[in-house]
C-alpha positions as CSV (number, residue, x, y, z in Angstrom):
1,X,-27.2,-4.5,-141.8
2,X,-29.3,-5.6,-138.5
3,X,-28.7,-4.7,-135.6
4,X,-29.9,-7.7,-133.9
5,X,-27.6,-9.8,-131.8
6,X,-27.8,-13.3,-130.2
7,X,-28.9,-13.0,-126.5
8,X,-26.3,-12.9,-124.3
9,X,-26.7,-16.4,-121.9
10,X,-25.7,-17.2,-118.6
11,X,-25.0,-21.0,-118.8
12,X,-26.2,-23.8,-116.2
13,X,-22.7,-25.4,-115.3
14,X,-23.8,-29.3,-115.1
15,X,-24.2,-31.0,-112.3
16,X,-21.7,-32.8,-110.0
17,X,-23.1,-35.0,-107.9
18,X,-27.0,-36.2,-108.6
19,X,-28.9,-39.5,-109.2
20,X,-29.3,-40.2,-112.4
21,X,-31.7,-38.5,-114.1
22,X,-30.6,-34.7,-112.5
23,X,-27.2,-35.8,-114.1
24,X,-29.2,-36.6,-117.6
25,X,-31.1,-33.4,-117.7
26,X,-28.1,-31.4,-116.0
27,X,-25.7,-32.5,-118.7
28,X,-28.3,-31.7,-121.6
29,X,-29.2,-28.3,-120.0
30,X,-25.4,-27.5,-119.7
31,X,-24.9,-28.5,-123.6
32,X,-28.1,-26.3,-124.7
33,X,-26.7,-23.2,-123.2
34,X,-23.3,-24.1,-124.1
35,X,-24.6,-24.0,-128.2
36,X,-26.8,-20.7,-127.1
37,X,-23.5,-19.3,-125.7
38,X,-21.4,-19.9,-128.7
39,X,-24.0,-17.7,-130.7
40,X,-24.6,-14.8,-127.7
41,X,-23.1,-11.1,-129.0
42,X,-22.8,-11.9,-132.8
43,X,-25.5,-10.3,-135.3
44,X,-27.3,-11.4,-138.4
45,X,-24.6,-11.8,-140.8
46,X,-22.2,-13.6,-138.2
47,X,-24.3,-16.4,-136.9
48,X,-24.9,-16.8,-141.0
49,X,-21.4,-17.0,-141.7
50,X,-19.9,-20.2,-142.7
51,X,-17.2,-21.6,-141.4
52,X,-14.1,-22.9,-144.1
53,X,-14.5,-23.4,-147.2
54,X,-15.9,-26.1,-148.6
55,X,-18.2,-26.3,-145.4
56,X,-21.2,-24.2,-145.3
57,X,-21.5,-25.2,-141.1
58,X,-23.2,-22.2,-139.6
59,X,-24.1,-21.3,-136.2
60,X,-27.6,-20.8,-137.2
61,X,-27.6,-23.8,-139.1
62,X,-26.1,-25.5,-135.9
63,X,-29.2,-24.1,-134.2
64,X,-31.4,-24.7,-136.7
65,X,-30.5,-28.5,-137.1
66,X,-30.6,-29.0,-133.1
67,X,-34.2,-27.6,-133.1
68,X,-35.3,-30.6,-135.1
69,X,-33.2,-33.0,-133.4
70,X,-35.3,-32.1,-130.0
71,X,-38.3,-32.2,-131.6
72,X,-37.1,-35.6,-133.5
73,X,-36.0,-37.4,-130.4
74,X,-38.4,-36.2,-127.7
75,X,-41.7,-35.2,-129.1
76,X,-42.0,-37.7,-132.3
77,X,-39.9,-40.4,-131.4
78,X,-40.1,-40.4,-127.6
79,X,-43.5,-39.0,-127.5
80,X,-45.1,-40.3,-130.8
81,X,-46.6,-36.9,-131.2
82,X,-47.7,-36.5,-134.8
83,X,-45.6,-33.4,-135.7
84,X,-44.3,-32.0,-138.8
85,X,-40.9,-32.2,-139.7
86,X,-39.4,-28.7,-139.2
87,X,-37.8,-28.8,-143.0
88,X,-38.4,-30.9,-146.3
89,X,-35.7,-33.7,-145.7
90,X,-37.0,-35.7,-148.7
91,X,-35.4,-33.3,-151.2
92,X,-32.3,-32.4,-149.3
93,X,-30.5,-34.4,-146.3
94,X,-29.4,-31.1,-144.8
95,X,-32.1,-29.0,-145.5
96,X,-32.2,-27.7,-141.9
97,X,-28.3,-26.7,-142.6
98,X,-29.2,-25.4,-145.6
99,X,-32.1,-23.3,-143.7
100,X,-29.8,-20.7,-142.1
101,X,-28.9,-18.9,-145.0
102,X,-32.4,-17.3,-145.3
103,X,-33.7,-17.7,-141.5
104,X,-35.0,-15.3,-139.1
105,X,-32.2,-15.6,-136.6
106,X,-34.9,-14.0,-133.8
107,X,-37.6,-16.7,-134.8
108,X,-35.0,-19.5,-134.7
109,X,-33.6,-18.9,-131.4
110,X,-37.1,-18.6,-130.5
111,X,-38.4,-21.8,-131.4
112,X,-35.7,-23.9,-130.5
113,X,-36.4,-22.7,-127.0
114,X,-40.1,-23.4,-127.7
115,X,-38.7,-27.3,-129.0
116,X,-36.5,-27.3,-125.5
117,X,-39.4,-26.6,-123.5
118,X,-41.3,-29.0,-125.0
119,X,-39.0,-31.9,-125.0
120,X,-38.8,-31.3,-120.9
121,X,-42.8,-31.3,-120.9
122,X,-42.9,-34.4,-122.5
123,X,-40.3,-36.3,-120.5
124,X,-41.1,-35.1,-117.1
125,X,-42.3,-37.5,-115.0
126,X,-41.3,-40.4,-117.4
127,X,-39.2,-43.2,-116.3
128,X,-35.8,-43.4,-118.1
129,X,-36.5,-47.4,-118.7
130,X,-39.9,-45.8,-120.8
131,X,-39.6,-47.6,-124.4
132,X,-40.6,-46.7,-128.1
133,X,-40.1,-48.5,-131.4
134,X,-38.7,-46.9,-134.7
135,X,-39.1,-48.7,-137.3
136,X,-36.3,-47.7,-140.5
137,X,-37.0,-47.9,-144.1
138,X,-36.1,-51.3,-144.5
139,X,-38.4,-52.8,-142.7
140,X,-36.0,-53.5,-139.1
141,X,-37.5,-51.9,-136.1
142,X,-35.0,-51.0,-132.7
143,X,-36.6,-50.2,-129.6
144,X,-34.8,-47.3,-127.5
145,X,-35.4,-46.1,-124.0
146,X,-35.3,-42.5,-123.1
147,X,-32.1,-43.2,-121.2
148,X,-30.5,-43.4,-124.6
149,X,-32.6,-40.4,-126.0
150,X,-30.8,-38.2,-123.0
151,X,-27.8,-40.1,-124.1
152,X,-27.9,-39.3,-127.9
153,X,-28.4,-36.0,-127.0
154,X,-26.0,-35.2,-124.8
155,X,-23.3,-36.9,-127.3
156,X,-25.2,-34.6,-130.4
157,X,-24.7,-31.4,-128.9
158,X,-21.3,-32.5,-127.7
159,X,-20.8,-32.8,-131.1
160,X,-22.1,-29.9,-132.7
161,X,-20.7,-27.8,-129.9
162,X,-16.9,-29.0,-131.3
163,X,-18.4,-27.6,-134.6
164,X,-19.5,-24.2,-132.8
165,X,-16.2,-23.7,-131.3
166,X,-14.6,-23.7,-133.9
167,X,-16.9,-21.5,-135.7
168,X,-17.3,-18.9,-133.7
169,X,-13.5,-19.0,-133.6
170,X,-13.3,-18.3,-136.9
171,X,-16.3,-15.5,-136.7
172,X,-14.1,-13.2,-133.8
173,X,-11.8,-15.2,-132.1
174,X,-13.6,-16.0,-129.0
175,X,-12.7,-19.3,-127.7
176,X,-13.7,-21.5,-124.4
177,X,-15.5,-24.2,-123.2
């Protein structure tokens, strides 16, 4: 057994009064820390451990999963930077899910700060009515704004953060908002 433990955080509490974009980035900053602080004080094993039965919804996994959707939505989408995927989605839908079970816990929380940092680098500056063009498998392209990318995001982690709740529930019994 490891003794490494999740980082304890001391969460951003959103914003209450602000133009638009501070109440964008507040409320995205506040749901970050909010997934980072349903994983601070738990070790290896914990942040590994599933959820029910049949799920196999981790923490890690949670973590894992949001590190690509950053990347996704800010740096390749938003951006068009020509990254890598972070895990091989064409032989498994939930491959970053299935990631956690073998992942460095250290090196994930790691790089999905690294994928935070980078999603603020690239939108800084940028004008929420900025556009880009994805274009699906069928042929049908939408065009988005990076209004709706804060958006998305804010609604994903919402989400996900339902999910951690309940997991770390499960895990020790530690609930809140």
């Amino acid at each position: 057994m490891t003794t490494w433990r999740a980082p304890e955080i001391d969460r951003k509490h959103e914003p209450y009064t602000g133009d638009e974009r501070t109440m964008l980035e507040g409320w995205l900053d506040y749901h970050r820390d909010t997934l980072l602080l349903k994983c601070a004080g738990l070790g290896v094993e914990q942040v590994r451990q599933a959820s029910v039965e049949p799920s196999g919804l981790t923490l890690l996994g949670l973590v894992l999963h949001m590190t690509d959707v950053e990347r996704s939505w800010f740096r390749q989408r938003f951006a068009g930077e020509d990254l890598p995927d972070l895990y091989d989605y064409d032989t498994d839908n939930d491959a970053d899910f299935h990631a956690a079970s073998g992942a460095d816990p250290e090196a994930a929380f790691a790089t999905f700060r690294a994928e935070v940092e980078a999603a603020r680098a690239v939108t800084a500056g940028r004008s929420l009515d900025e556009t880009f063009t994805l274009t699906r498998g069928d042929g049908a392209a939408r065009t988005f704004n990076l209004r709706w990318a804060y958006v998305h995001m804010i609604e994903e982690y919402a989400r996900h953060n339902g999910h951690a709740d309940l997991i770390r529930e499960r895990i020790d019994g530690v609930t809140g908002d």
